[in-house]
N, C-alpha and C positions, 0 to 999 in steps of 0.2 A: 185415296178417295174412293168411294163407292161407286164398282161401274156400272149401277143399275141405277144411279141416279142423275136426276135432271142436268145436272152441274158437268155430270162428269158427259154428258152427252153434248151438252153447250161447248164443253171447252175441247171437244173432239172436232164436233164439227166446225169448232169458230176456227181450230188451227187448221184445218184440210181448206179451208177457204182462203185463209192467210196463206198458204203453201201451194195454192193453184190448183189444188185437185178438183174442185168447181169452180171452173173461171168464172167472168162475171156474166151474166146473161144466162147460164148456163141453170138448165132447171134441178134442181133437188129430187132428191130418189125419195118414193114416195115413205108415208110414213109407216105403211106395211114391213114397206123394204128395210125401211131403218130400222125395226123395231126388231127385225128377226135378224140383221147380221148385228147388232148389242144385244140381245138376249134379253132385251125389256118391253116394255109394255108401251103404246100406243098411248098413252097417256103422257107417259114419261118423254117420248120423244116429241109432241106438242108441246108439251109446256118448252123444252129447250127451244125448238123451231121459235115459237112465240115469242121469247125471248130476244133469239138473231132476229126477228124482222125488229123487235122493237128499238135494239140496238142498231139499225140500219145494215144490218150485215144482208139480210136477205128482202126480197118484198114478194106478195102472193097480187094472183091473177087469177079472180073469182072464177071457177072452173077448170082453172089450166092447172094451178100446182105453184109451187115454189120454185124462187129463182134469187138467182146471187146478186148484190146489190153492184153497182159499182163503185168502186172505194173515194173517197173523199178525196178531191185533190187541195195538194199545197199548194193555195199560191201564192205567187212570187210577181217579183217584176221581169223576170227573167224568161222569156219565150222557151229557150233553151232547157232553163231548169223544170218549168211543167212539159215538156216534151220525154224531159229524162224520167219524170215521174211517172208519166202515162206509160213509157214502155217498161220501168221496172217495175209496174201493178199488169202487166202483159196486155194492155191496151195500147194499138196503134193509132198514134195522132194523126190527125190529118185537119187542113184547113182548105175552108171553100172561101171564095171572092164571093160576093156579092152584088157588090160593084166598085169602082175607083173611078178617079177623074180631076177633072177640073171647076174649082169655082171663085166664083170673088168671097171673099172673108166674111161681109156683111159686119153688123154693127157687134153682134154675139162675141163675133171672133177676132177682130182687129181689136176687141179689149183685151182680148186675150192673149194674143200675139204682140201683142203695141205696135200697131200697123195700119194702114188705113183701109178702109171699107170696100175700096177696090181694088185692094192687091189680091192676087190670087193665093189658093191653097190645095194642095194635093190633098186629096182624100181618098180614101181605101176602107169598106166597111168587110167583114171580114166574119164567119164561122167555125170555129174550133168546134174541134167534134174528138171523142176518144174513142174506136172499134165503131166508129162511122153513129155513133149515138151524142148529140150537138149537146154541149154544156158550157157556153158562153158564145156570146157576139161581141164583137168591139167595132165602133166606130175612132177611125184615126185620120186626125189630119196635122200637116207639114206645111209648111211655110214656100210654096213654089220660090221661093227666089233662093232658097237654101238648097235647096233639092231639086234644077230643075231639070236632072234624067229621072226624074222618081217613075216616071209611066215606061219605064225601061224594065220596070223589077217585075219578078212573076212576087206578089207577093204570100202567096199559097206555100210558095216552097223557102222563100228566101226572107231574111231578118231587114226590118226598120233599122237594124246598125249598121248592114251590110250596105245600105243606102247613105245612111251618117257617113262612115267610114270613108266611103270613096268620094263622098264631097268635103272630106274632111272637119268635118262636125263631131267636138268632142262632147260627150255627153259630160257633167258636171255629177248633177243631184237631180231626183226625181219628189215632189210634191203630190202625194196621193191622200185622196177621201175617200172612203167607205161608207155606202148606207145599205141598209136592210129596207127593200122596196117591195113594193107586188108589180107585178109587168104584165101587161095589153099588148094588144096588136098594134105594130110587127111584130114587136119580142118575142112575145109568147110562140108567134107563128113560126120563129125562127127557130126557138127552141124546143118546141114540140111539144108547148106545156098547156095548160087549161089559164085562160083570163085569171088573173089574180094571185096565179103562184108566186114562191117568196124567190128573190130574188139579190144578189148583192149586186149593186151599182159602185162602180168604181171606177174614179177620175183619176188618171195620172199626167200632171202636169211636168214634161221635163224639159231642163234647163241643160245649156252649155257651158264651157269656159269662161263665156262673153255675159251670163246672166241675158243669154235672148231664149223667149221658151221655141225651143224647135219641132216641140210634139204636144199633143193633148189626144188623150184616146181615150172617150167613155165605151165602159165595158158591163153586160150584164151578166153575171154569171150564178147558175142554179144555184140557191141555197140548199140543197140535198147533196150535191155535188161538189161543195169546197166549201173550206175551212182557213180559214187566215191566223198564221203565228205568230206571233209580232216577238222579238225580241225585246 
């Protein structure tokens, strides 16, 4: 390949970003600089730049310069598995409480639980963040009579299985929806975004041994920021 050209400059810098050498957040050496450590021309390295931002690999900040994008996450049902993702793309996870508690079901949730309106439910709303930059919220609630040391758990550090587990709650199968939404306040606020950005919404309804749903957790997570695989 020619390395005076665009292509060959694209696929230079798309692998030094795939390999960590600009982590993400990290700004891009200008296009001066680039042009003179490849030996081409200021042309040449915009068009590639242009390219990574349109690709998502990078995004620019009117004044500031270019910056690496964060990479799409997989996800999963699996807390564990996007925690293992975020640290092998060299982002550290972390998650903030929001709030948890106690409340009665109301008529929403005793459908949904098949339970009556005034049984109670542990709820836990909850901020995922990767290198402390928020790309999903979830709302979760648990059936208090299934769970009822759930306000025992930190649940920032510790898993909704590690809760199952020790009340002996075997998970079964999980029922999930997917939509592509736009998200308002709180959401928005939660996530740091502008009214109206896109958003994936997603409902996981799960089940135990017994066919009782022991969990339901609507979650919003940036559409810039994940990507769902379905086999």
């Amino acid at each position: 390949m020619d390395s005076h050209s665009s292509k060959y400059i694209y696929d230079t810098l798309k692998g030094d970003i795939e390999n960590n050498l600009y982590s993400f957040g990290s700004a891009l050496p200008s296009e001066r600089t680039l042009a003179e450590k490849y030996f081409v021309s200021r042309t040449t390295v915009r068009n590639a730049i242009e390219q990574l931002v349109h690709d998502g690999l990078l995004y620019k900040i009117q004044g500031k310069g270019t910056y690496v994008s964060m990479p799409k996450l997989h996800a999963t049902n699996s807390v564990t598995s996007t925690r293992k993702y975020l640290k092998d793309h060299h982002l550290k996870p972390s998650t903030k409480i929001i709030t948890s508690g106690i409340r009665n079901a109301g008529y929403k949730y005793s459908n949904i639980f098949n339970i009556s309106e005034s049984d109670q439910l542990f709820f836990v709303y909850r901020q995922r963040l990767g290198n402390k930059i928020p790309y999903s919220v979830e709302y979760t609630f648990l059936p208090f009579a299934y769970v009822p040391n759930a306000q025992s758990y930190n649940f920032a550090k510790e898993s909704l299985y590690d809760c199952f587990n020790d009340n002996n709650i075997i998970v079964d199968h999980t029922v999930q929806t997917i939509d592509l939404v736009k998200i308002f306040k709180p959401q928005s606020d939660i996530l740091q975004q502008p009214d109206g950005s896109a958003s994936f919404k997603r409902v996981n309804t799960v089940y135990d041994i017994h066919n009782r749903v022991v969990e339901y957790t609507l979650s919003y997570s940036l559409a810039d920021k994940f990507k769902f695989v379905f086999d």
